[in-house]
C-alpha positions as CSV (number, residue, x, y, z in Angstrom):
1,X,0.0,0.0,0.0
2,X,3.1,2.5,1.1
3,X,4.9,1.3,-2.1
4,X,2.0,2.3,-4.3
5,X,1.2,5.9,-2.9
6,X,5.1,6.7,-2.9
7,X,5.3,5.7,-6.6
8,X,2.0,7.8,-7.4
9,X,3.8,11.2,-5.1
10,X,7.0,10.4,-6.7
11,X,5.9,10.5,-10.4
12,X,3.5,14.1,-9.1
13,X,6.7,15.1,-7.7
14,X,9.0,15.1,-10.3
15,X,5.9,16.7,-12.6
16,X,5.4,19.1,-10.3
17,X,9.6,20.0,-9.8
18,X,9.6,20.1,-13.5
19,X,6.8,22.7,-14.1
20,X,8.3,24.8,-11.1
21,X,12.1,24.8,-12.3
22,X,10.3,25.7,-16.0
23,X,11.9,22.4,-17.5
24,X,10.9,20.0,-20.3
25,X,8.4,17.8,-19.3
26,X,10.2,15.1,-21.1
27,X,14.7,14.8,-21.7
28,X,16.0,14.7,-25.1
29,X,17.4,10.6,-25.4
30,X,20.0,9.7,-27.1
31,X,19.1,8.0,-30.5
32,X,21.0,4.9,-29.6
33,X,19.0,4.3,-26.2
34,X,15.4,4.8,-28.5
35,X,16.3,2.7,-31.4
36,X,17.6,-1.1,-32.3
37,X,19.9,-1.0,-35.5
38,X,19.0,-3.9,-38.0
39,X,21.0,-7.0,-37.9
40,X,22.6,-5.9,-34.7
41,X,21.4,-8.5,-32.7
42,X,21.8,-11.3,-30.3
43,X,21.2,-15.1,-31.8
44,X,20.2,-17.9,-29.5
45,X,21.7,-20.9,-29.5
46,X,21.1,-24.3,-28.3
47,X,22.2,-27.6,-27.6
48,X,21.9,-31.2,-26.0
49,X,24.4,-32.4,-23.3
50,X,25.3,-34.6,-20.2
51,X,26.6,-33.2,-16.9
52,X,28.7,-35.7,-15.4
53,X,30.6,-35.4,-11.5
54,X,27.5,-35.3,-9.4
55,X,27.7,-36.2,-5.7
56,X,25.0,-38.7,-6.1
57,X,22.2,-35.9,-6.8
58,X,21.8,-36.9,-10.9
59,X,19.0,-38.3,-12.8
60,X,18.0,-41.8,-11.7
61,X,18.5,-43.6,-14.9
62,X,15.9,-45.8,-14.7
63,X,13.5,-43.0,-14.8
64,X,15.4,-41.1,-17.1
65,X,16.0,-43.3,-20.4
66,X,17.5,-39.9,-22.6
67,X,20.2,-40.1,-19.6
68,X,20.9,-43.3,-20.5
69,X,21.1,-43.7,-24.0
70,X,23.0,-40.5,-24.2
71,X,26.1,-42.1,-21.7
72,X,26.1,-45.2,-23.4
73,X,26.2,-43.5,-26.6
74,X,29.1,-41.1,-25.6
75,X,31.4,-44.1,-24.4
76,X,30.8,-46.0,-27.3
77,X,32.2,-43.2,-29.2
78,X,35.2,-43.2,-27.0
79,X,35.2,-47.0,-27.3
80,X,33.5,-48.7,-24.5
81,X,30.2,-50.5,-24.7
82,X,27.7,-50.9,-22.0
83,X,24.9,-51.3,-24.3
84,X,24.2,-54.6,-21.9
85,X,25.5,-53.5,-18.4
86,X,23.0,-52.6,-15.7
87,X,23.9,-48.8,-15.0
88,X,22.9,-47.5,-12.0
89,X,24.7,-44.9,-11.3
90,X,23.3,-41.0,-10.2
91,X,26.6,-39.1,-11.0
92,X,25.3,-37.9,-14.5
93,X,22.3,-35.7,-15.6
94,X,20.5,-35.3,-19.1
95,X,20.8,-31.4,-19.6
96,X,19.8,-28.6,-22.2
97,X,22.3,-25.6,-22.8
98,X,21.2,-22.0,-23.9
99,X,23.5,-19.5,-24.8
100,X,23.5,-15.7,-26.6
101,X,25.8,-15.4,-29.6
102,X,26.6,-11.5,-30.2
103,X,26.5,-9.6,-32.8
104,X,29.7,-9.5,-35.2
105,X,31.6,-12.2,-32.5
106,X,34.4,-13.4,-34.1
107,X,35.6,-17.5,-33.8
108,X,37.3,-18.2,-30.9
109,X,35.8,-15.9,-28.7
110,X,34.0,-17.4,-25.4
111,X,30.5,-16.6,-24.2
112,X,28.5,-17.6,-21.4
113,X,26.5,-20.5,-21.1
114,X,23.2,-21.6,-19.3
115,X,22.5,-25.3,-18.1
116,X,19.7,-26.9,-17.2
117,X,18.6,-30.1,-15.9
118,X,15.9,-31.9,-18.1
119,X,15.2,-34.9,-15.8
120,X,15.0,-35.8,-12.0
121,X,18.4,-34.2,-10.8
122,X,18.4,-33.4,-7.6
123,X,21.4,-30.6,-8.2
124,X,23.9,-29.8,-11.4
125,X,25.8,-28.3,-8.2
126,X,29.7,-29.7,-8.6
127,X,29.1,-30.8,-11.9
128,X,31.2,-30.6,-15.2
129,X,29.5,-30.6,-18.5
130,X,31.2,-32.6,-21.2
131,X,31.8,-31.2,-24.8
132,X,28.2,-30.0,-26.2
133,X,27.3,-28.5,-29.5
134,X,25.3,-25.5,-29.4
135,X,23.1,-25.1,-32.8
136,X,21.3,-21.7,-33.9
137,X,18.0,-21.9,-35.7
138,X,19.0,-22.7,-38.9
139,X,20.7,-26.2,-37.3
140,X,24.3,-24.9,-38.1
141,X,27.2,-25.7,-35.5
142,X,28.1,-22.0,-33.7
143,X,29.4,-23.1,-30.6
144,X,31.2,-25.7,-28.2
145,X,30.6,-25.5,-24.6
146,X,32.2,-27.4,-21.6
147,X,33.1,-26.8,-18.3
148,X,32.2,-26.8,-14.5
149,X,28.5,-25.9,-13.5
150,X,28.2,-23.2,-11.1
151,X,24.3,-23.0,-9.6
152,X,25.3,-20.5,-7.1
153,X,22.3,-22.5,-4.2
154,X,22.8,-24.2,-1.3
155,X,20.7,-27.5,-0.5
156,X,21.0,-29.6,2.5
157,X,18.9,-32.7,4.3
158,X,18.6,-34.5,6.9
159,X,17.7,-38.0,7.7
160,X,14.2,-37.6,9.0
161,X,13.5,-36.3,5.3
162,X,13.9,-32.4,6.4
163,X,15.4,-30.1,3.8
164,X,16.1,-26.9,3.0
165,X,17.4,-25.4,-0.4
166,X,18.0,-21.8,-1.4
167,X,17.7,-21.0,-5.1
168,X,17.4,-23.4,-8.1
169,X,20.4,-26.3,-8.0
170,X,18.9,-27.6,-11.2
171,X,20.1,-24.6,-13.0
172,X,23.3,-23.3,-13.2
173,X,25.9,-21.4,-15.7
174,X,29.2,-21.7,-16.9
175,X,31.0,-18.0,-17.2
176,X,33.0,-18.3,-20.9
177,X,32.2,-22.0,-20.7
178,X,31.4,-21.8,-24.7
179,X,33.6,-21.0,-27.8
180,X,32.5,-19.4,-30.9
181,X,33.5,-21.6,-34.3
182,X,31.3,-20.3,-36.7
183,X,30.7,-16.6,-37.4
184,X,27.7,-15.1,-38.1
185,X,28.9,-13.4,-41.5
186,X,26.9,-10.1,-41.5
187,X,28.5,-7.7,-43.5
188,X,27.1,-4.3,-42.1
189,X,30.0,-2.3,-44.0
190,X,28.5,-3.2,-47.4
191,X,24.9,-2.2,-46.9
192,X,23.8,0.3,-49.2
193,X,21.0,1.2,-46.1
194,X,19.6,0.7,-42.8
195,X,16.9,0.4,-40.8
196,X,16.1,1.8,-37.3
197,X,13.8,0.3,-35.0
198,X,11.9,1.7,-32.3
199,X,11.9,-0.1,-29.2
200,X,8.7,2.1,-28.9
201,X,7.1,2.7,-31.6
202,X,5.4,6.4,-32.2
203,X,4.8,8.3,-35.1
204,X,6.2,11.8,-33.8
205,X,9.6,9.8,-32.3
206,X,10.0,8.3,-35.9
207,X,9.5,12.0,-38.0
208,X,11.4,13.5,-35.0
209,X,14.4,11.3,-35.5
210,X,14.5,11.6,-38.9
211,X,14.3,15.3,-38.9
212,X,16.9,15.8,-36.7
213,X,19.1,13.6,-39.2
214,X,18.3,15.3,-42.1
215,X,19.1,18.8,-40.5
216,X,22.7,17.9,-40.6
217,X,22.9,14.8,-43.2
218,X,20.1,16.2,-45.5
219,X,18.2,13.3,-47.5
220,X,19.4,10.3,-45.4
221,X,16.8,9.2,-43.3
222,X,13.4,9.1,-43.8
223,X,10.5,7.4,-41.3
224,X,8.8,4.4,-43.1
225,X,6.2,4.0,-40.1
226,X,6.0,4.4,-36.6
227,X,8.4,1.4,-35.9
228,X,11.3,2.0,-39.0
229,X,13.6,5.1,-40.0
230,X,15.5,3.9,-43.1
231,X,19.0,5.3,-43.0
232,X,20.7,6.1,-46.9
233,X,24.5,7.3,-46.0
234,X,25.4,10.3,-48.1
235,X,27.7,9.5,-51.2
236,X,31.0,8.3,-50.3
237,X,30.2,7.8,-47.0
238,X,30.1,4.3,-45.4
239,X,27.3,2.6,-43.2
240,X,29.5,2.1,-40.2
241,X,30.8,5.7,-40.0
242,X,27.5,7.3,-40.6
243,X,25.3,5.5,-37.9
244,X,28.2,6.3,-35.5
245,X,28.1,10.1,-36.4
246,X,24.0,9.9,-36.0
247,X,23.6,7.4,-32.8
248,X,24.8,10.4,-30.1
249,X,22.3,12.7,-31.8
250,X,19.4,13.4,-29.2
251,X,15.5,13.8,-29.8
252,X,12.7,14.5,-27.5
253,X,10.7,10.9,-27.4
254,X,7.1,11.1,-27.7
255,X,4.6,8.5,-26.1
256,X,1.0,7.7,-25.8
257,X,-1.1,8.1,-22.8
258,X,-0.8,4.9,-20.6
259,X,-1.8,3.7,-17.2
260,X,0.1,0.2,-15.8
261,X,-1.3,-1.6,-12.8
262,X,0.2,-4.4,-11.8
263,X,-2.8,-5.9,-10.0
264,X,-0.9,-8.5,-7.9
265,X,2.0,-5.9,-6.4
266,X,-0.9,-3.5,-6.1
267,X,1.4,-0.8,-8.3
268,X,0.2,1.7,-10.6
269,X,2.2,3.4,-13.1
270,X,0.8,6.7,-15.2
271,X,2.2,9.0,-17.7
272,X,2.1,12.4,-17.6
273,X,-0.4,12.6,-20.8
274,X,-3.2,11.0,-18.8
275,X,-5.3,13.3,-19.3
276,X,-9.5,13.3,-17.3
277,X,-12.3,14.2,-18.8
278,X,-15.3,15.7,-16.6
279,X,-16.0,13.2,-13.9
280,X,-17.3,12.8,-10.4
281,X,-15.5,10.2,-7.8
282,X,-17.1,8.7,-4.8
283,X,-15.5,6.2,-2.8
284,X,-16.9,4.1,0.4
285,X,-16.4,1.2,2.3
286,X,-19.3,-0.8,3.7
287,X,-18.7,-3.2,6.6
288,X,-21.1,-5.6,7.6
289,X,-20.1,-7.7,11.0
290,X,-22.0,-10.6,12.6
291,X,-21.3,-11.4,16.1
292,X,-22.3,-14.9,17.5
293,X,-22.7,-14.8,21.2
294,X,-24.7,-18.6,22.1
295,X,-26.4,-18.8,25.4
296,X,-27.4,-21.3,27.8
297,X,-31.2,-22.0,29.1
298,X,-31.2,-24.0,32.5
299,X,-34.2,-24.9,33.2
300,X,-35.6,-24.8,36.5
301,X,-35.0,-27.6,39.4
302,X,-37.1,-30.5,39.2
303,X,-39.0,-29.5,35.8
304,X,-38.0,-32.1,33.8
305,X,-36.9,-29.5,31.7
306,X,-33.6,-30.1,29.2
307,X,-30.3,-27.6,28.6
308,X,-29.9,-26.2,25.3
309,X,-27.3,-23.8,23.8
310,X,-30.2,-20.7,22.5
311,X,-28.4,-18.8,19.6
312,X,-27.7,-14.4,19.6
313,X,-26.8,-13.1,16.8
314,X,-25.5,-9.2,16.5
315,X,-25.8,-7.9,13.0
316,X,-24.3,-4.5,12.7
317,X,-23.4,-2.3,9.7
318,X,-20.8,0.0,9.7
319,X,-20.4,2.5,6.6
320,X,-17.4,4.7,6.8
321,X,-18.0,8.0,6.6
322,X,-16.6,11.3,5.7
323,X,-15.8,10.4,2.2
324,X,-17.0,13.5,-0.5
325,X,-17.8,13.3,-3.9
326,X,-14.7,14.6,-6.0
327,X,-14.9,16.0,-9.5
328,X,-12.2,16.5,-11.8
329,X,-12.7,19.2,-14.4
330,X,-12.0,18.0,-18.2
331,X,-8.9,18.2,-19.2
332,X,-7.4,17.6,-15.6
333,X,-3.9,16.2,-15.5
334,X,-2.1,13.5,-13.7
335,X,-1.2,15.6,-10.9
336,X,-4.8,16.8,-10.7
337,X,-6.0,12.8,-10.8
338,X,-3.4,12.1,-8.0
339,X,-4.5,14.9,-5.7
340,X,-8.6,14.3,-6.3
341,X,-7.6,10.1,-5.3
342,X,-5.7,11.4,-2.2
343,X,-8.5,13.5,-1.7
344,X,-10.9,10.5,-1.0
345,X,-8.3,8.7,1.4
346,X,-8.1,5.7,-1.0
347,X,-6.0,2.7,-1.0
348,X,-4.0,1.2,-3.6
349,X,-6.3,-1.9,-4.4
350,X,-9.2,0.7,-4.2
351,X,-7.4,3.6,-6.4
352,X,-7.3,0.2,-9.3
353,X,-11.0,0.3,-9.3
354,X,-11.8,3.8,-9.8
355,X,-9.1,4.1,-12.5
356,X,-10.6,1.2,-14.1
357,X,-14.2,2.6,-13.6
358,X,-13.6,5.8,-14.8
359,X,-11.9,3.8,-18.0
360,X,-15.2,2.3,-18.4
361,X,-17.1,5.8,-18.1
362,X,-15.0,7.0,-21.2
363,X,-13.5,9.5,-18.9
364,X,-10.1,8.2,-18.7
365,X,-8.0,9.8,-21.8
366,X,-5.7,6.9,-22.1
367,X,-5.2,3.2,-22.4
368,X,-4.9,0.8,-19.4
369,X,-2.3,-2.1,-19.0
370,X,-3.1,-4.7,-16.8
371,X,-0.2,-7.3,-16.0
């Protein structure tokens, strides 16, 4: 409730500080932090392995027939069949590996490498991962990862069957456990032209950033939609070059009106263009308590008469007072939505409602986000 109402005062505080200081209402960004440049992106990669080493706290094999097959498939490839023995052992685990592969890495690099345990591991603690091959989506060969698991949780148990564990021993990562082999091979020095891509997409960011572009590289940029600015280096100029003379250029972002609630953490979130059209608020709370009080009726000596356990009831109805009807004059602004809710005393959980009922009235210039 107390994290709520300081995020609401925070958000009318840094309005308000803004308005008396005579600042912007929003900063100039950088272009870099507003856009994603084409091709300049991570690539996920996976792959299928074994973690062998564990203190007894692998996959039961039994259970887990992929654990299996995949260890006697490994030693037979170093030579040693077990195809017939009767393995029992709970020192190995059946794994998946993710990883991100970076834009432009270059073969031989290392990269970091998730592992997780696809059976009924107990822990991938101690464990070391034996040579896997990490595949993109096309089903080409990237990567090679190996090395000693890390899971960074502590698990412990005792012989009455009590236990206690502290994060996730099932999962675990291997820092620079992985090694480029193949590169990507995109060739971002040879592209005629580029695209920028709004993390946000907006109409006015997109013509602002172009504009500011074209004041200094005139004809270069031009916004496609609200989501792509297409970049066209001037003559004799090279791709590379030209998006790092334009990426520290700044432009004012633009947004639409939004309101977030996070209905479970009991947070709302709202942007300074909410804007309220003419609408009158009333909040109140109606308790209703019953009291059971049972009694006993003795009967009198010698009257053949039996005890019983007579029922009282209390019924009493409590609505809480003092709360006015608050109107907010069209046009009203966030800090004028924050002060009328104050105004009625209201909590978080109930400040949700009336956001969402005034939504429903139509008075509510703006969309609403629930998560």
């Amino acid at each position: 409730m107390q994290r709520l109402l300081s995020a609401v005062l925070l958000v009318l505080g840094l309005t308000l500080s803004q308005n008396v200081w005579g600042g912007e209402a929003f900063a100039a960004s950088r272009i870099k932090d507003i856009v994603e440049v084409e091709g300049v992106r991570e690539n996920a990669l996976v792959g299928y392995g074994l973690v062998v080493g564990l203190n007894g706290t692998g996959d039961n094999l039994r259970n887990t027939p992929q654990a299996k097959q995949s260890q006697e498939a490994m030693l037979e490839r170093l030579g040693i069949n077990i195809r017939d023995a009767n393995l029992n052992s709970k020192n190995v685990a059946s794994v998946m590996v993710t990883a991100k592969l970076p834009p432009f890495a270059a073969a031989g690099s290392p990269i970091d490498v998730t592992v997780s345990s696809m059976g009924d591991a107990k822990s991938l603690l101690g464990g070391t991962l034996i040579v896997t091959t990490l595949m993109g989506a096309d089903g080409q060969a990237y990567a090679v990862a190996q090395g000693t698991v890390q899971t960074g949780s502590v698990s412990a148990g005792g012989a009455s069957g009590s236990a206690i564990t502290k994060g996730v021993p099932t999962s675990g990562r291997i820092a620079g456990g992985a090694i480029i082999e193949r590169e990507l091979g995109f060739q971002m020095a040879n592209m005629g032209q580029i695209r920028l891509t709004l993390r946000n997409p907006d109409f006015t960011t997109a013509r602002r950033i172009a504009n500011v572009i074209n004041d200094k590289y005139p004809g270069t940029a031009n916004a496609d939609n609200p989501a792509i600015v297409t970049l066209r280096p001037p003559i004799g100029a090279g791709i590379v070059p030209f998006v790092t003379a334009i990426e520290n250029m700044t432009v004012e972002p633009d947004y639409g009106a939004k309101v977030v609630i996070d209905e479970v953490a009991g947070v709302i979130v709202m942007g300074d263009n909410v804007r309220i059209s003419t609408v009158a608020i009333a909040q109140g709370n109606l308790t209703i308590s019953v009291q059971e009080s049972p009694g006993v009726s003795q009967p009198a000596p010698f009257s053949r008469g039996q005890t019983v356990v007579v029922p009282n009831s209390a019924v009493a109805v409590d609505e809480e007072k003092g709360r006015r009807l608050v109107t907010l004059k069209s046009g009203a602004s966030l800090s004028s939505l924050v002060a009328g809710l104050n105004a009625l005393g209201v909590t978080p959980r109930d400040m949700i409602s009336i956001l969402q009922a005034i939504k429903a009235a139509g008075a509510l210039q703006a969309d609403i986000e629930v998560m």
